[in-house]
C-alpha distance (Angstrom), angle and dihedral (degrees) to the residues before:
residue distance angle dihedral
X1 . . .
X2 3.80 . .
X3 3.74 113.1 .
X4 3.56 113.0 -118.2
X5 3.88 113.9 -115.4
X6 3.61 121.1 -109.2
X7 3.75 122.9 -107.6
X8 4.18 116.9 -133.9
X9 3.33 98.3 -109.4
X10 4.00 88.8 54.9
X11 3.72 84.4 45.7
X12 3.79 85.7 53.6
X13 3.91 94.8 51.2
X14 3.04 93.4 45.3
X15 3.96 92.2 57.6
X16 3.69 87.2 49.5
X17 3.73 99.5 62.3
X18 3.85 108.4 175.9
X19 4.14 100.0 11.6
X20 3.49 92.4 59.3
X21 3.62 77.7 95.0
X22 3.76 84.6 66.3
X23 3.57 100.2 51.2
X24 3.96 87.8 55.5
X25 3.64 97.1 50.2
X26 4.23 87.9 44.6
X27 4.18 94.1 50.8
X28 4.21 80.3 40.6
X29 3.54 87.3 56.2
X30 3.92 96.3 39.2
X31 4.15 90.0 59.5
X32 3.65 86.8 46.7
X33 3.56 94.2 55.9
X34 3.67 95.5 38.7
X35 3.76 87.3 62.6
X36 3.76 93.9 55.5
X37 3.70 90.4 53.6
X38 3.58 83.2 69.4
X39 3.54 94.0 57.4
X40 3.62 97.9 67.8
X41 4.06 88.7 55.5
X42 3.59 90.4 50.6
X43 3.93 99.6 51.0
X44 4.22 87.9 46.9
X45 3.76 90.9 54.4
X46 4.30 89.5 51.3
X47 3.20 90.4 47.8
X48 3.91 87.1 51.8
X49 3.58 84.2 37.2
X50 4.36 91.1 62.4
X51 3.73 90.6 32.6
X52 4.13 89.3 60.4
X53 3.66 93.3 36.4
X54 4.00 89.7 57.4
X55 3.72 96.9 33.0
X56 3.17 124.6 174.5
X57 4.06 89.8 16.3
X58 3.53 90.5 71.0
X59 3.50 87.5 165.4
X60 3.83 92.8 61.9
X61 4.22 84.4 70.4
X62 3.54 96.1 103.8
X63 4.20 101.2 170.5
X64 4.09 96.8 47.0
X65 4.31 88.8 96.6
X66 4.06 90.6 52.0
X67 4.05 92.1 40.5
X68 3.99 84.3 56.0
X69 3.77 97.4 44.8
X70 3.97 83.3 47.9
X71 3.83 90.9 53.7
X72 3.64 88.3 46.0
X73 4.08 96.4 57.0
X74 3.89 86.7 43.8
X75 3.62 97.4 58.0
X76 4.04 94.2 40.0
X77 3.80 82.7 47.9
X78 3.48 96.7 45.8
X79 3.81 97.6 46.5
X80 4.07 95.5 44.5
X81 3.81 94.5 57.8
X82 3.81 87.8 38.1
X83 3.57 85.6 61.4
X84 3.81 92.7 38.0
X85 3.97 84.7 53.5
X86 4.14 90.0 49.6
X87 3.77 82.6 53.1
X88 3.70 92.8 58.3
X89 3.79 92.5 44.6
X90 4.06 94.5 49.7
X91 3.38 97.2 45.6
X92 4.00 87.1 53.5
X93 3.48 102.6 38.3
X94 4.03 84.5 52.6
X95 3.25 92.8 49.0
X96 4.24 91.7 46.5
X97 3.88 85.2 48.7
X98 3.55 95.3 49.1
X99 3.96 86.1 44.3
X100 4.08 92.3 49.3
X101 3.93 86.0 56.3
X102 3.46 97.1 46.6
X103 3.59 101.0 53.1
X104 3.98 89.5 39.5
X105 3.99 87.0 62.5
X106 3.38 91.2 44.8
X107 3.91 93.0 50.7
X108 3.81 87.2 46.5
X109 3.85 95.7 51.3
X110 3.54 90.2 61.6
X111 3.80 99.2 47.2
X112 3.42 115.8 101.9
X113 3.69 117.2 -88.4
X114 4.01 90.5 -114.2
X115 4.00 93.1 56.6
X116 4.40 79.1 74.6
X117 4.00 90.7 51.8
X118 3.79 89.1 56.3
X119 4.16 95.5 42.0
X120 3.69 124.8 48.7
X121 3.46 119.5 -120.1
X122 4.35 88.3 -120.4
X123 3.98 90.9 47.8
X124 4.05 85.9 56.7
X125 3.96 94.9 35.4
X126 4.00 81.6 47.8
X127 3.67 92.9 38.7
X128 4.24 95.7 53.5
X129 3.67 112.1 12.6
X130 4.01 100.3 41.7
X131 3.62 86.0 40.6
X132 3.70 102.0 48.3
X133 4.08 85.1 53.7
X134 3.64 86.5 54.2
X135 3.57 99.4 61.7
X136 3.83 83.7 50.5
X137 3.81 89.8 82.7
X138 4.07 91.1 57.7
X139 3.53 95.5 54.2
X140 3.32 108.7 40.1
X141 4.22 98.9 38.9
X142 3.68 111.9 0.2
X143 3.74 105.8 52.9
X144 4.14 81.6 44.5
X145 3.66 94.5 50.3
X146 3.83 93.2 38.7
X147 4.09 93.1 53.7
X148 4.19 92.3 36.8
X149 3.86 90.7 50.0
X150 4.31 88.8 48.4
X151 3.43 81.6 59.3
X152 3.57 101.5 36.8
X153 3.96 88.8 54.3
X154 3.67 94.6 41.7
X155 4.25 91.8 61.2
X156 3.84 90.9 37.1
X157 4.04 85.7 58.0
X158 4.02 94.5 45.1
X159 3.80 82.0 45.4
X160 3.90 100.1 45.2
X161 3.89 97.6 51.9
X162 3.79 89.1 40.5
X163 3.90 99.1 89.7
X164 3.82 106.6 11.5
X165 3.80 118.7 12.2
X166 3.79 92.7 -164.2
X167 4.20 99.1 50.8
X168 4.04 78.6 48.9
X169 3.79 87.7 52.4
X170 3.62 88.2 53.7
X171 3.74 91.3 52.6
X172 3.20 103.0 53.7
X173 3.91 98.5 39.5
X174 3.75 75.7 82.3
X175 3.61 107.2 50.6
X176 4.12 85.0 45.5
X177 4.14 90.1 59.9
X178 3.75 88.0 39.9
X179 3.94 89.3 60.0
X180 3.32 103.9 33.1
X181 4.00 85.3 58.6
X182 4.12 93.6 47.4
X183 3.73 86.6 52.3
X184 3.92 93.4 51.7
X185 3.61 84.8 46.5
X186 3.54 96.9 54.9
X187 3.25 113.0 15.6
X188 3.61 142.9 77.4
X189 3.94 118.8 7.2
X190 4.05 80.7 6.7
X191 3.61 92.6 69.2
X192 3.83 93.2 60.4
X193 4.01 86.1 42.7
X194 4.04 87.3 58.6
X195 4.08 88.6 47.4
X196 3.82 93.2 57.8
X197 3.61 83.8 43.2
X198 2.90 91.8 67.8
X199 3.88 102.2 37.0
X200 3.70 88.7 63.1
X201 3.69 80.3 56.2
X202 3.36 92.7 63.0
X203 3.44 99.0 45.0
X204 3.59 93.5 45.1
X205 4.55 81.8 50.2
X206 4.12 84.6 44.7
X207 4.66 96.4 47.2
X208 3.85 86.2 36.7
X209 3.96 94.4 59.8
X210 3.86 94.0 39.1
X211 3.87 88.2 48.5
X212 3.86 96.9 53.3
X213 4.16 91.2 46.5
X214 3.83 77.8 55.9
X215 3.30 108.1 51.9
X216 3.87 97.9 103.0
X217 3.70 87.0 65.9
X218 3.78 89.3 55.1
X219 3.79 95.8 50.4
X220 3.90 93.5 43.4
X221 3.91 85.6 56.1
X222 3.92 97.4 29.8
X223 3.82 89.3 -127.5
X224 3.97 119.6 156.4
X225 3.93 123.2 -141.6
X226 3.53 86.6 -79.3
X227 4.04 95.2 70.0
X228 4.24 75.5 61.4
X229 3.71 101.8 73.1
X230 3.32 99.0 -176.4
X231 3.54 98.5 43.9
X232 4.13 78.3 55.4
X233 3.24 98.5 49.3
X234 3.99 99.2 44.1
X235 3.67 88.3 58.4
X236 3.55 95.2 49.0
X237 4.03 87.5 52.5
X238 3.47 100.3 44.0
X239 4.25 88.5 50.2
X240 3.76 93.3 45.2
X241 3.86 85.8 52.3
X242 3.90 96.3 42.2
X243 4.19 87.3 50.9
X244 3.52 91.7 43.0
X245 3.69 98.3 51.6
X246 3.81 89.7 43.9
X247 3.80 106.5 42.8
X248 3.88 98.8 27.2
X249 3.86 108.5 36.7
X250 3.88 97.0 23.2
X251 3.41 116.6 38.0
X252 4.04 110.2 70.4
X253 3.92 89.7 29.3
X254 4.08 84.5 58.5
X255 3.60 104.7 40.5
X256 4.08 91.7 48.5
X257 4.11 84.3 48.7
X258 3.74 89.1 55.5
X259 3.31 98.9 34.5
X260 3.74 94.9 59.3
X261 4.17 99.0 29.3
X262 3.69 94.9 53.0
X263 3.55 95.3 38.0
X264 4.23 94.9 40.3
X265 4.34 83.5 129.3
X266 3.96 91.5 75.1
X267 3.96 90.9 68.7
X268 3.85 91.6 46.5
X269 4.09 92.9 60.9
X270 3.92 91.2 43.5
X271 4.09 80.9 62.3
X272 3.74 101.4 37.9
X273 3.96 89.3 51.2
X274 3.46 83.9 53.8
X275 3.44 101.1 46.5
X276 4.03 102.9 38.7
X277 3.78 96.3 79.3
X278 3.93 91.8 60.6
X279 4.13 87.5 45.3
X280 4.21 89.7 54.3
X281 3.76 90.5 44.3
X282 3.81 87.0 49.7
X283 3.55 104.8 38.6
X284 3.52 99.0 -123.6
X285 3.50 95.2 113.3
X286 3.57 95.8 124.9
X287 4.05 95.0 55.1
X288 3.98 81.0 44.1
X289 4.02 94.8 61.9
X290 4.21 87.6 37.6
X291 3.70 86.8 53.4
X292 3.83 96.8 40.8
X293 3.90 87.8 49.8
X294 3.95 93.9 49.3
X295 3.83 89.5 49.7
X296 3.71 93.0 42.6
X297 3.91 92.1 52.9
X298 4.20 92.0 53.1
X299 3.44 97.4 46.4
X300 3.51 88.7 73.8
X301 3.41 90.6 57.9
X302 3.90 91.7 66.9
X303 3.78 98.9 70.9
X304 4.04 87.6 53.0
X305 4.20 94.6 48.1
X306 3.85 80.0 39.9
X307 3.49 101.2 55.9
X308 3.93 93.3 50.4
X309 3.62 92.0 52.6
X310 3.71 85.6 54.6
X311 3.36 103.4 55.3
X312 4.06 91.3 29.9
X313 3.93 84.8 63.2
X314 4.18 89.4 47.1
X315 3.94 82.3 47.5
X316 3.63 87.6 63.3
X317 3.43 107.6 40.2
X318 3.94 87.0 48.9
X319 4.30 85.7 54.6
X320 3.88 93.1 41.7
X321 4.01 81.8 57.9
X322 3.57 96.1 43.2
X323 3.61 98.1 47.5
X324 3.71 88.0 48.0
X325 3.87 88.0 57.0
X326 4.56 85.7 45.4
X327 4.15 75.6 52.5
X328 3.78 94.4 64.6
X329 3.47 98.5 47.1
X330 3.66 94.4 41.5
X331 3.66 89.3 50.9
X332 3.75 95.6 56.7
X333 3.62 115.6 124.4
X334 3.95 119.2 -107.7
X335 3.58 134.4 -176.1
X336 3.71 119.8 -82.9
X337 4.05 111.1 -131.7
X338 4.14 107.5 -136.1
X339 3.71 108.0 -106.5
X340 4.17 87.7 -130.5
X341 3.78 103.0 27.3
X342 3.60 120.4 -148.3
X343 4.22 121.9 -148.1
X344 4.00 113.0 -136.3
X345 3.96 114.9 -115.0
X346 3.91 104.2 -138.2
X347 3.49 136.9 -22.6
X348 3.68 103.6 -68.7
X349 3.59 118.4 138.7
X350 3.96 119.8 -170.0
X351 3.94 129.4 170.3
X352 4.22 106.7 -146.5
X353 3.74 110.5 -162.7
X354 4.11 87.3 -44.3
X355 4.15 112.6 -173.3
X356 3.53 119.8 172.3
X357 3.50 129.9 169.5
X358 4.11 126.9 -174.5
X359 3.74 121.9 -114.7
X360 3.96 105.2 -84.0
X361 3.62 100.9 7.1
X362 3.38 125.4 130.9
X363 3.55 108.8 -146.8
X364 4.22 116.0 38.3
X365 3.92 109.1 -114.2
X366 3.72 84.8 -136.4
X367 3.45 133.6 47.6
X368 3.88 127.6 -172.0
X369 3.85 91.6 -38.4
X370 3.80 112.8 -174.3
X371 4.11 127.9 178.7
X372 3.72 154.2 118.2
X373 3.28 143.5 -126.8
X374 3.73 122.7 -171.9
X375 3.68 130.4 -145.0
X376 3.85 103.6 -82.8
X377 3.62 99.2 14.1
X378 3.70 121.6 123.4
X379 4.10 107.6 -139.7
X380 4.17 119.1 -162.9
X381 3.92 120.8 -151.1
X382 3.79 112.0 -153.1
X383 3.49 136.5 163.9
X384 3.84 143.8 99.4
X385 3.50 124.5 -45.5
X386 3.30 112.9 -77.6
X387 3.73 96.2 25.5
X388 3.93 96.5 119.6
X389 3.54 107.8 -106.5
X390 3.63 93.5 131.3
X391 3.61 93.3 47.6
X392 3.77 91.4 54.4
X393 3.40 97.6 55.8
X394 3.91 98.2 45.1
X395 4.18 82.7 62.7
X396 3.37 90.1 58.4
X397 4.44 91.4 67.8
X398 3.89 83.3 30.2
X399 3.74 99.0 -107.8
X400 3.37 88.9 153.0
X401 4.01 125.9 7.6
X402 4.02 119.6 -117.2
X403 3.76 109.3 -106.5
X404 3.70 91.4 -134.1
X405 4.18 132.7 -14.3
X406 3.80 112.5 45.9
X407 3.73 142.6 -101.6
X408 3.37 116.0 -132.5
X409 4.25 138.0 -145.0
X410 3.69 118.6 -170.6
X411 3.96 85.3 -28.6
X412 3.70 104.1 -53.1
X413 4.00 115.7 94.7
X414 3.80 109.3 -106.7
X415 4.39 85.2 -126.5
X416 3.94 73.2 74.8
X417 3.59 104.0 49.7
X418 3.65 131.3 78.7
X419 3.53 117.0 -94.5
X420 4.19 94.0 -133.4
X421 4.18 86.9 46.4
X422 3.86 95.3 47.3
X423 3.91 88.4 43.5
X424 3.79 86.2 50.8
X425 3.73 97.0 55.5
X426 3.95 105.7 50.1
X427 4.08 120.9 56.2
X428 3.71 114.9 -163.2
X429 4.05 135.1 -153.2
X430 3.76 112.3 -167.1
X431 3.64 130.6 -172.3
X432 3.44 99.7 -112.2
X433 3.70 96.8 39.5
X434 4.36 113.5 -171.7
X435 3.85 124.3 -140.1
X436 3.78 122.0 -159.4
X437 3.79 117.6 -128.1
X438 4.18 89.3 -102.4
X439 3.69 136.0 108.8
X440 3.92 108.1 -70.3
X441 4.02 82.0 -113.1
X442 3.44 88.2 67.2
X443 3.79 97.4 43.3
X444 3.44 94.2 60.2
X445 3.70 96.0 40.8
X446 2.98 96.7 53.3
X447 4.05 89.1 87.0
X448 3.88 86.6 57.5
X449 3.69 106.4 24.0
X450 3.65 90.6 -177.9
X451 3.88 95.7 46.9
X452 3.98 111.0 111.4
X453 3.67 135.9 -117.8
X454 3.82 94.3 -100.2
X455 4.17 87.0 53.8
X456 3.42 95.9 47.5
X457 3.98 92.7 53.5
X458 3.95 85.6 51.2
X459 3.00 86.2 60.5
X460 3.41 104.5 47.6
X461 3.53 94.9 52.9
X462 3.96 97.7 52.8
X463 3.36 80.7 54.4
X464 3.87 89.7 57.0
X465 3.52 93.3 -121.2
X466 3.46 95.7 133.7
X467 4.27 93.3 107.5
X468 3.61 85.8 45.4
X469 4.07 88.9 61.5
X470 4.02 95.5 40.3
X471 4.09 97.0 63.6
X472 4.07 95.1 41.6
X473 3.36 106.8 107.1
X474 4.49 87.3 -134.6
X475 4.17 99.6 21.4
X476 3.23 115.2 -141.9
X477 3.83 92.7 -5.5
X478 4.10 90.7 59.1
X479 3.66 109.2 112.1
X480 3.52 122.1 -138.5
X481 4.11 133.2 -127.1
X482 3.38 94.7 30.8
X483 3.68 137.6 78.5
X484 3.43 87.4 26.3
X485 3.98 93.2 -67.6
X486 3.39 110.8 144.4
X487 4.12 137.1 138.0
X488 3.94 139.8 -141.9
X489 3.81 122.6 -92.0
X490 4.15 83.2 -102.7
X491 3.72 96.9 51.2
X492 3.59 91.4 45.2
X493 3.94 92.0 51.4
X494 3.98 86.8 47.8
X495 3.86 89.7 53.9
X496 4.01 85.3 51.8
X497 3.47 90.6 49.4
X498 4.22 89.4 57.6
X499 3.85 85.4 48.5
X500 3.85 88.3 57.2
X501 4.07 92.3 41.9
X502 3.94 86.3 47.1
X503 3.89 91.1 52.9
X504 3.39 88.2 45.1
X505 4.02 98.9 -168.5
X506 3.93 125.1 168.7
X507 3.57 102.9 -108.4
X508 3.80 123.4 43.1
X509 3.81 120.4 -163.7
X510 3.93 115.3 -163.6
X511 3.59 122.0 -167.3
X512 3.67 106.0 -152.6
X513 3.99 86.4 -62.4
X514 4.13 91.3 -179.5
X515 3.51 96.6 60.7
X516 3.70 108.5 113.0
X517 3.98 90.6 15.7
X518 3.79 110.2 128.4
X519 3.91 111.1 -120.8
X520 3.79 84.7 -100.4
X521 3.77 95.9 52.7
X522 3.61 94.8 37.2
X523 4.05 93.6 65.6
X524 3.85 89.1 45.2
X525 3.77 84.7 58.4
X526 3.54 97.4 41.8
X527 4.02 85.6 59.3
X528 4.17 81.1 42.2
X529 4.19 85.4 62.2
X530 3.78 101.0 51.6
X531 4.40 88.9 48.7
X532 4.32 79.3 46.5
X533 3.58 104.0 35.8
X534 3.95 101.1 36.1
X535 4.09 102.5 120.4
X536 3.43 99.5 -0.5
X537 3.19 142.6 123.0
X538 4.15 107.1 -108.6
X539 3.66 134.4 -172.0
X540 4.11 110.1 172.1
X541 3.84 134.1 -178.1
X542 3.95 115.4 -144.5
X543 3.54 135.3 171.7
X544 3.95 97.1 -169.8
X545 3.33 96.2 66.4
X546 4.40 87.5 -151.3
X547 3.90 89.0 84.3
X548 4.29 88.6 59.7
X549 3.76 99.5 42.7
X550 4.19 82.4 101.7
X551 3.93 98.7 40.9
X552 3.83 114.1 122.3
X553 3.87 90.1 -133.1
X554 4.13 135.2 14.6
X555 3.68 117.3 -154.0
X556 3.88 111.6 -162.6
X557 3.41 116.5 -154.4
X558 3.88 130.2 -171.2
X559 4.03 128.7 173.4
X560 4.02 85.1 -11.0
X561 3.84 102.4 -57.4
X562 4.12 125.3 105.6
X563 4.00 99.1 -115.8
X564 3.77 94.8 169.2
X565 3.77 142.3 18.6
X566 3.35 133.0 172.1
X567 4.04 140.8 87.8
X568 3.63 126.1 -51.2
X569 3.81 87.9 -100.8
X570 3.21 93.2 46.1
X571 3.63 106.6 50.4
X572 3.76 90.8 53.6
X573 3.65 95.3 57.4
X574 4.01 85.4 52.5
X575 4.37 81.0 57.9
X576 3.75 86.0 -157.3
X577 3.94 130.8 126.9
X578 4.15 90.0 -45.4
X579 3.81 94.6 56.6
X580 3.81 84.2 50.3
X581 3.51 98.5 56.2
X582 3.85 84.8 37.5
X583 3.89 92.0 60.0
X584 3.68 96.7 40.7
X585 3.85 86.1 58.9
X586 3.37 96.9 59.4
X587 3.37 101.2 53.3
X588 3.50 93.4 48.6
X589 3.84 90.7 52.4
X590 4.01 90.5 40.1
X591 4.20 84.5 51.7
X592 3.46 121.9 104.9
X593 3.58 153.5 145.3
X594 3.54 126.8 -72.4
X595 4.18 144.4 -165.6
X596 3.83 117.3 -123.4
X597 3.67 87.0 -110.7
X598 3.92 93.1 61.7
X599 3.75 87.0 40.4
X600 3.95 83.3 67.2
């Protein structure tokens, strides 16, 4: 039997855990207040009620005092355990927020490390922690309001068609147009409009966070946001969508549910025109004019139950959205733990007929890959962009799983490894290594939080980080991004590099770590390598094919499938795609430029 799907505020609820309790005694106290507010109404129309009866000896009306002491305590009643109720609500839909974000980290922290490649870090700040404060609105006001005004319109309807079914009729003709335009303003087709709404949002959230980590390109050049198209274009989406939704869907729906909700009165006098002549003919004027004045003092009520069904309903629609946008990050992949995990034995790493292919691409980024890597060995991936030597190695620490074949770890596939015990035996150095803003102590420790101070200077200084040290104002202890402490793309990728010596795991992947090193920084690291890679077992990416001249094995990969493998020497001999590459480098390192005079 297919299960039947779960409606938002379930979802909500559900979120909540324990102070859903509170939510239930807050809308409990919302319908309770609600029906006080109509206590108020009621005492001013007796009191109009004795004042018509004794007219013109107003005097005579003898109960009008106690009717508006009674309306006071109502409405002083009414609005303290509203406010009670709204304290209920808050409390849980912080709580449910709080819980949303919670369980969204810990979804996201076991993901696999590639899942963060493929989504910026502001579509899945956007995605969870703007959303999560949008579904604060529903549970602290909305669901309130919504449950209150039920029972608000409920008693108004007993009440209306008490005394004189048609003047009710009249009444409620305009809370019926009022609806039906809110629901043809947000309903229906509408409700997908608001959705891509708020996927251009996102986009616009995603383009706007890639633009400002950009914007040192666009000074270097002197570009404007234009020279970022997709920055441009998400902009251009998200306004289109924002005009659209306000000019197009909202604008006649809204003015024809103010029109008639704040001016409900105007269908009342049609009806007592109407009905007057019968009353003089009948002699029940008097009860005519007490009725007329009771039905004239709730109508105004409709605009005010009105309006918080209105913006109840956009309360909703805006949670539906957001918890659609919780969905997708909730729905991320993560990697499953083996039920009996198994440790590796050594440091072997072999590739067995691996393919893997990303979600919606059409070609797989690897193809049939096979190799080895012994315990010791240092292993170079080269090839043309695109070839999947990055992809390779990011199987290897399980950033992603194979799609079929099987990376191995000492001999045991790393599907059947912990996640914590594979992470613990492979360091990495990427190209575009990240610091956090912390003391560079804490940088590097953080491979080893339990390491000590003396360990982390080691490894500092086989990192040749020593110069690094000597101009920060604090050493070690200096923390970085603020104060205006900050380092160069080389002597961040050296302070990496002590991270990876600290952790000190078996097998070391490097992701062409020298690539925006200075030639200065870049031999520092190269001495950095022999303190990291000395013993280990190594697999490295490179594009200048210098730094692999000395690696025990090259693997050659082009459009995802090993073409060539061998040693440097070796694959030369073969004078196939690595002897290429080989001889293009050359000639781009021989190039250079020359004077007119050496041109002749």
């Amino acid at each position: 039997m297919k299960q039947r799907k779960k409606g938002d505020v379930a979802i909500l609820l559900d979120y909540a855990g324990d102070h859903k309790r509170l939510t239930f005694l807050g809308l409990g106290l919302s319908a309770v207040s609600m029906l006080m507010s109509l206590a108020p109404y009621i005492c001013i129309w007796l009191a109009a009620r004795d004042l018509i009866a004794v007219a013109p000896n107003w005097t005579a009306a003898h109960s009008v005092a106690r009717y508006g002491w009674l309306a006071f305590a109502f409405a002083m009643g009414g609005i303290a355990i509203y406010f009670a109720g709204l304290m209920c609500t808050h409390l849980a839909a912080f709580r449910t927020a709080a819980n949303i974000r919670k369980r969204g980290v810990a979804h996201m922290m076991q993901a696999p490390l590639g899942y963060f490649d493929a989504n910026a870090s502001g579509l899945i700040r956007g995605r969870l922690d703007a959303a999560a404060a949008d579904t604060e609105t529903l549970l602290a006001h909305n669901l309130a309001d919504i449950v209150g005004t039920i029972v608000l319109f409920v008693a108004m309807l007993v009440l209306m068609f008490v005394f004189d079914w048609r003047m009710g009729a009249a009444c409620v003709l305009a809370a019926v147009i009022s609806v039906v335009a809110m629901f043809s303003m947000m309903g229906g087709k509408n409700a997908k409009i608001m959705a891509e709404y708020q996927a251009a949002l996102d986009r616009i959230s995603k383009a706007g966070t890639e633009y400002v980590r950009g914007i040192p390109v666009v000074k270097i050049f002197q570009q404007t946001v234009y020279s970022f198209k997709a920055f441009k274009e998400a902009i251009e989406e998200y306004s289109a969508k924002a005009e659209y939704w306000q000019s197009d869907v909202c604008r006649v729906p809204q003015s024809v549910n103010l029109t008639f909700t704040e001016g409900a009165f105007i269908f009342l006098v049609p009806a007592a025109l109407f009905l007057a002549p019968g009353a003089l003919a009948g002699g029940g004027f008097a009860g005519f004019v007490t009725n007329f004045a009771f039905y004239a003092v709730f109508s105004a009520i409709i605009s005010t139950a009105l309006a918080r069904i209105m913006f109840a309903t956009s309360g909703m629609m805006l949670a539906h959205t957001a918890l659609g946008r919780i969905g997708q990050v909730m729905d991320a992949p993560t990697l499953r733990a083996p039920a009996r995990p198994q440790m590796p034995r050594g440091n072997k790493v072999a590739f067995k007929d691996v393919s893997f292919a990303y979600d919606g691409a059409d070609m797989p980024a690897l193809s049939h890959v096979s190799f080895t890597v012994e315990p010791g060995q240092t292993v170079a991936l080269v090839g043309p962009s695109g070839g999947g030597k990055t992809t390779a190695a990011s199987l290897i620490p399980r950033f992603w799983d194979a799609t079929s074949g099987a990376v191995e770890v000492g001999g045991v596939d790393v599907k059947q490894i912990d996640p914590h015990a594979l992470m613990e035996q492979v360091a990495f150095v990427f190209q575009n290594s990240r610091l956090f803003k912390a003391s560079i102590l804490e940088n590097v420790r953080a491979a080893r939080p339990e390491a000590t101070r003396e360990q982390v200077l080691a490894a500092l200084k086989a990192a040749q980080c020593q110069d690094i040290l000597d101009k920060l104002p604090r050493g070690v202890d200096t923390r970085l991004g603020t104060e205006g402490t900050y380092l160069s793309g080389g002597e961040q990728q050296r302070v990496a590099l002590a991270r990876a010596i600290l952790k000190d795991a078996p097998i070391v992947v490097l992701d062409e770590a020298t690539a925006f090193a200075d030639p200065e920084n870049e031999a520092l690291i190269q001495k950095a390598f022999a303190a990291l890679t000395k013993g280990r077992t190594v697999i490295m990416i490179a594009h200048r094919l210098s730094t692999v001249v000395g690696a025990d094995k090259i693997i050659v990969l082009r459009e995802g499938r090993a073409v060539e493998q061998g040693t440097h020497e070796h694959l030369l001999a073969a004078n196939g795609l690595y002897a290429r590459m080989w001889a293009d480098y050359n000639r781009a390192v021989q190039w250079k430029i020359s004077s007119e005079k050496e041109a002749e």
